[in-house]
C-alpha positions in Angstrom: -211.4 94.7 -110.0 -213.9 93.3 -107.8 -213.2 89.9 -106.0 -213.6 86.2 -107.6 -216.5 84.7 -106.8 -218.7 81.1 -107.3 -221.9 80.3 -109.6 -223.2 77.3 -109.4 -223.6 76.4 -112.8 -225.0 73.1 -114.3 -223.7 71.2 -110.8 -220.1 72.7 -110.9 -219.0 76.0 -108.9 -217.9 78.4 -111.7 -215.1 80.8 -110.1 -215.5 84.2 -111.7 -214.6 88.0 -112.0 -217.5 90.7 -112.8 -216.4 94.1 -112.4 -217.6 97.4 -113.9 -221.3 98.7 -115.0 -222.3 99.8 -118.6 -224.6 99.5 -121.5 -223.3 96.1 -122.3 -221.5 93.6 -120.3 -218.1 91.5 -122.1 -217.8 88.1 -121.1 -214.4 86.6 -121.4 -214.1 82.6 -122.1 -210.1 81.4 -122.3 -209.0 78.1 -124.0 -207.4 74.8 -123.0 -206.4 75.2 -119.1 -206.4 79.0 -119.4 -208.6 81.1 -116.2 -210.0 84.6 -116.5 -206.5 85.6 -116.1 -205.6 85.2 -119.4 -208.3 88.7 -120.5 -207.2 90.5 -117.3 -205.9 93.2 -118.8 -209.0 93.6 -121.1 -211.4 93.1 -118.5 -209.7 96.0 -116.4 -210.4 98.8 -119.5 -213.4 97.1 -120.2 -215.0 97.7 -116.8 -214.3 101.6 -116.6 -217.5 101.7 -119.6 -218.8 98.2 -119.2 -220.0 95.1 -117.5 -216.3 93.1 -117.4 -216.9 89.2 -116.3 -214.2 86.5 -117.0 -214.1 83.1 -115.2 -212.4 79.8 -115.4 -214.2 77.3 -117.8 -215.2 73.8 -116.4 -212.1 72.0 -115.3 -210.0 74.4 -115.6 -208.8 76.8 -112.9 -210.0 77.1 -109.8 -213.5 75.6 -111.0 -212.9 72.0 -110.2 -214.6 68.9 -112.5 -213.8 65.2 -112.4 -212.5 64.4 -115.4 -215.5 62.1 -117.5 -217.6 66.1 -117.1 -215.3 67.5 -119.0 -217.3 67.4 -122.2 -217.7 69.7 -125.4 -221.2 70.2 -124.8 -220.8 70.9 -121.1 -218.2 73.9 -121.8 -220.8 75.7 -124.0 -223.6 74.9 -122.2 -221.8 76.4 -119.2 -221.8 79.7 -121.3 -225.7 80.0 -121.0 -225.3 78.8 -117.8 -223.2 81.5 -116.3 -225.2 84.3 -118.4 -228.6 82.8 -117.0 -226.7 82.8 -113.3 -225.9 86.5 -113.8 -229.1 87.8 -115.0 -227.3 88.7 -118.5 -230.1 88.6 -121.7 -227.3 89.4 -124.2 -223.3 90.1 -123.6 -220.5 90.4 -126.1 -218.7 87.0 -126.0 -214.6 86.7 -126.0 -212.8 83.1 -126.5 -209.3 83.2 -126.4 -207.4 80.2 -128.4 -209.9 76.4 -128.6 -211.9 78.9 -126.6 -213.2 80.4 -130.0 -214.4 77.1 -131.1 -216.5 77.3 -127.6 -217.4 80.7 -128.7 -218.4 79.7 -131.9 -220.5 76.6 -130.8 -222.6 78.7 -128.5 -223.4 81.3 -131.5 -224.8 78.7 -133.4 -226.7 77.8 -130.5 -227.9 80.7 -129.7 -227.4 83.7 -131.7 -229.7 85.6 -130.5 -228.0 85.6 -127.0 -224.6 87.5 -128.3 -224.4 91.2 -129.5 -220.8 90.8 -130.7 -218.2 87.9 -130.9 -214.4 88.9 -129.8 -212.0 85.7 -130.9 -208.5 86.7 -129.9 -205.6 84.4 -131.1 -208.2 81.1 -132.2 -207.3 78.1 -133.8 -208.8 77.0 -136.6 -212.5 75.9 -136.3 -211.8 72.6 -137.3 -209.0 70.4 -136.6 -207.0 69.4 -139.5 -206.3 65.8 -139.7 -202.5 65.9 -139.4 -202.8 67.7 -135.5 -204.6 64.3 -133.9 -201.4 62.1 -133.5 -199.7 66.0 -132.0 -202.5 66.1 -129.6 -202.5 62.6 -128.6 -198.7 62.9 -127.7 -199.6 66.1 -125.9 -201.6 64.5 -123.8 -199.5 61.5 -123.0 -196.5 64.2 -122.2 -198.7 66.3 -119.7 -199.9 63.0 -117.8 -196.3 61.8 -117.7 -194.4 65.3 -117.4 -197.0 68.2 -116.5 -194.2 70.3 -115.1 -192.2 69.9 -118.5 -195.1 70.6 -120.6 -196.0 74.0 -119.0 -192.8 75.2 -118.8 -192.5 74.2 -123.1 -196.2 76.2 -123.2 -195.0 79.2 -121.4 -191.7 79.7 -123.9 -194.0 78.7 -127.1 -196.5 81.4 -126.1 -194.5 84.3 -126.3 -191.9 85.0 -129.0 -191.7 88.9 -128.2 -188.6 90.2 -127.5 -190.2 92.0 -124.2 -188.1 93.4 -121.6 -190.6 91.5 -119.2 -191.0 88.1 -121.4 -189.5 86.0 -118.3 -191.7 87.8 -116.1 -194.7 87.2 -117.9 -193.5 83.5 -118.5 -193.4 82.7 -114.9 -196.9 83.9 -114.4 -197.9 81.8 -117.6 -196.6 78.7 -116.4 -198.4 79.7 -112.8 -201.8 80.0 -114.3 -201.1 76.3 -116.6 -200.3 74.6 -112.8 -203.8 75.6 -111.3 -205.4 72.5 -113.3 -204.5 68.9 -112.2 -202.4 67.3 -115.1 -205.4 64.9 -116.2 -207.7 67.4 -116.2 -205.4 69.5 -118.6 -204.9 66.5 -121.0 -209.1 66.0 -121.4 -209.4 69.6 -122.1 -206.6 69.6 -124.5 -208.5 66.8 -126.1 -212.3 67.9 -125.5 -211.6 71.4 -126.9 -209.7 70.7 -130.4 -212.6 67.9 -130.6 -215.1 71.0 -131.7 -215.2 71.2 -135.0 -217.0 74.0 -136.7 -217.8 73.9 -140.6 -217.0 76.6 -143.5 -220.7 76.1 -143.8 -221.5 76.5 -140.2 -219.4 79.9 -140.2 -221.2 81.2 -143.2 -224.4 81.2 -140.8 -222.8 83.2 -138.1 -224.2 86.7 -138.9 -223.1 88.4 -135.3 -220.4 90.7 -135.9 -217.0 89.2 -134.9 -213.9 91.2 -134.3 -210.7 88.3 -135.2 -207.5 89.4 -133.1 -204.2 87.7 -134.5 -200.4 87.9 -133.1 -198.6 88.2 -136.5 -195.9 85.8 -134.2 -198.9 83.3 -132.9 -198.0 79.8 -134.1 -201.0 78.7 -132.0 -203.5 81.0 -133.1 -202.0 81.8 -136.5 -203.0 84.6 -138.7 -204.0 82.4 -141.4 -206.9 80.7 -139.0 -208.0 84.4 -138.7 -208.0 85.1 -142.7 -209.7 81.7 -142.8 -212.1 83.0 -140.2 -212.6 86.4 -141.7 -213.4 84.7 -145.0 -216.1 82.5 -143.7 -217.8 85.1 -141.0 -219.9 87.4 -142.9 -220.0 89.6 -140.4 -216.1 90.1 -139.1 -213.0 92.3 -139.4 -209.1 91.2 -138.9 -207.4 92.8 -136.4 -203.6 92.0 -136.6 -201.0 92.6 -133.5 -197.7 93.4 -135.2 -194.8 91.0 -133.5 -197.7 89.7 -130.8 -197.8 86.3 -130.1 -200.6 83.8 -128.5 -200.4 85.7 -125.0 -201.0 89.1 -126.8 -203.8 90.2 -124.6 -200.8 89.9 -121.8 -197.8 91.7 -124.3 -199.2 94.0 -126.2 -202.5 94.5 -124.1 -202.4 98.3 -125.1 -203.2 97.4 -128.7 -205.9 94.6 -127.8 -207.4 96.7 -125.4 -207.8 99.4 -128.2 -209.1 97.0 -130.5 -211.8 95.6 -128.7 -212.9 99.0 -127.2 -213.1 100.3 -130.9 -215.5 97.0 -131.9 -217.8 97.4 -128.8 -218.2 100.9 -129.3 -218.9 100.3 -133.0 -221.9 98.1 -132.5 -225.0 99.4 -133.0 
């Protein structure tokens, strides 16, 4: 993998990963205070046939933002902004958890700009109702206890029964502690703020391959049945026992996955 890098993107210095050379290039977003860590066993198979670039969202990471630019519509403008930096026309966009309701926004943006959609573990689209006083307390528990929080995160992630679970835990709760603890709360709040419509998903005609941990209580399978019955254009791809870090514990059958939906497109 080649070495992270800076764009300069809409003011902020966007740290990144690009390895690899192909036909098409795959461009990884992650969710809430995730980096381009959270895809880096995708974007290593990706690269050996394709373009592989992940990097860490606005605020998030190691790309720093005070806290008032963290906005909705500054995270997916920063999408364009990191495909206009990099010379890309079109790529095939990934969002990993609230990162497919980033994903989403900037298809309905503009479509034209994505040959393929890749939502792995999302939450549902919209927010229901009963998740607002949840978040708030969220919040109010990583401003008061960050360390706390991450460490409940890292165990709520994975429920696989993996030889390397604690491992893979540690390294979880390591890529949480790169953002600053209010930073984490206004992207916990910014990204389940985007809410996408039934009717909104209806006109999403780019194909969409939906990736579900059947053990995800983030990124539940029924947010992808949801999804899959709302995209007109998308297939269900369930990981049997995988939970929301399935890219990290069962990265063989992601990888696969997402190989098979790249190479399908026409």
């Amino acid at each position: 993998m080649a070495n992270g890098m800076f764009l300069n993107v809409n003011g902020h210095s966007i740290n990144y990963l690009s390895s690899g050379k192909g036909p098409r290039t795959f461009l990884a977003h992650s969710g809430w205070v995730g980096t381009w860590e959270d895809w880096q066993p995708q974007l290593q198979a990706l690269s050996a046939k394709y373009k592989a670039v992940g990097y860490d969202h606005r605020g998030a990471g190691y790309t720093q933002a005070a806290v008032e630019d963290i906005t909705a519509e500054g995270i997916v403008d920063d999408v364009f902004g990191v495909m206009d930096a990099l010379g890309l026309d079109k790529c095939v966009l990934g969002g990993f958890s609230t990162g497919a309701k980033v994903v989403l926004s900037a298809a309905l943006k503009q479509p034209e700009r994505f040959e393929g959609l890749v939502l792995m573990c999302g939450v549902f689209p919209t927010t229901p109702p009963e998740l607002s006083q949840r978040l708030k307390s969220s919040a109010e528990m990583i401003l008061q206890n960050y360390e706390a929080y991450i460490r409940q995160m890292a165990l709520a992630f994975t429920p696989e029964p993996d030889p390397n679970i604690e491992t893979i835990r540690y390294w979880i709760q390591g890529v949480l502690r790169k953002t600053p603890p209010a930073q984490a709360a206004r992207l916990l709040e910014t990204l389940y703020s985007i809410d996408i419509s039934a009717e909104q998903l209806r006109q999403i005609t780019i194909p969409t391959l939906l990736i579900h941990g059947t053990s995800d209580p983030f990124g539940p399978v029924s947010a992808g049945k949801y999804m899959a019955t709302h995209l007109p254009n998308s297939q269900l791809a369930l990981i049997e026992g995988g939970g929301h870090v399935c890219a990290i514990t069962r990265s063989d059958q992601v990888n696969e996955a997402i190989e098979k939906f790249i190479e399908g497109l026409s």
